[in-house]
N, C-alpha and C positions, 0 to 999 in steps of 0.2 A: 725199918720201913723206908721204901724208896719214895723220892719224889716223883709225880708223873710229868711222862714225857708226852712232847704233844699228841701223839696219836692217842693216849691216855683221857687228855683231855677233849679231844674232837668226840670219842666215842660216846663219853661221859654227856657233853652238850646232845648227842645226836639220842642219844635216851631221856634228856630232858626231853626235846623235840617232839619225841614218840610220844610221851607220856602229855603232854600239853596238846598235842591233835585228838587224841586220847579223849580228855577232859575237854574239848572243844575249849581253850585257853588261848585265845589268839594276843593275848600280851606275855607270855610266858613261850609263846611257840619264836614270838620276832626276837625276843629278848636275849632266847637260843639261839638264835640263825646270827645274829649280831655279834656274841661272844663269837661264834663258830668264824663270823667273816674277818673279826679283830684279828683271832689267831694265827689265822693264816697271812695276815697283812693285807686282806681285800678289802682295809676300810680305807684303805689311801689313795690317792691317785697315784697310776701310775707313772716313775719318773721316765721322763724324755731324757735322750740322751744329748747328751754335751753338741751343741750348733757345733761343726766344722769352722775352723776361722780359715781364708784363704790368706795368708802373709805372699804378700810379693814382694821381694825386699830387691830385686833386679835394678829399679831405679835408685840406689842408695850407690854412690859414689865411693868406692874404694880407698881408703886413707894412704896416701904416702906412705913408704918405709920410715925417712925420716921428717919428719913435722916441721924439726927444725931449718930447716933448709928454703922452707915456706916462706914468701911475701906476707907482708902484712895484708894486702888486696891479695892475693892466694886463702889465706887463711881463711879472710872476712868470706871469700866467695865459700869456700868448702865449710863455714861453720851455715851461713846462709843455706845451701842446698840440704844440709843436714835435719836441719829446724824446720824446714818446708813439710 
């Protein structure tokens, strides 16, 4: 015996459905249309996609080759502008 796959399932709810209009069963007809919207994943909002971040990273001051070479007031200013 196989397991059903969703179309298995939708069809199955959409005969509930029929049979619940049917019997004029309007708790058995939403009850269906519910399952039917779970399945598919229309009970969620749908997600937004990710905000764009704009990074402008142009005002970041390019590090020396060598560091060491740096002033004590060199350093203090380029860790300053860093931290800004």
């Amino acid at each position: 015996m196989r397991l059903p796959d969703l179309s298995d399932l939708i069809a199955d709810l959409q005969l509930a459905k029929d049979i619940a209009i049917r019997n004029e069963n309007a708790n058995s007809l939403v009850t269906a249309t519910l399952a039917q919207a779970k399945l598919l994943g229309l009970d969620k909002p749908a997600k937004e996609p990710a905000q764009q971040i704009d990074v402008n990273v142009s005002y970041v001051t390019p590090l020396p080759d060598n560091l060491a070479e740096l002033s004590a007031t060199e350093l203090a200013k380029l860790y300053f502008e860093v931290m800004q």
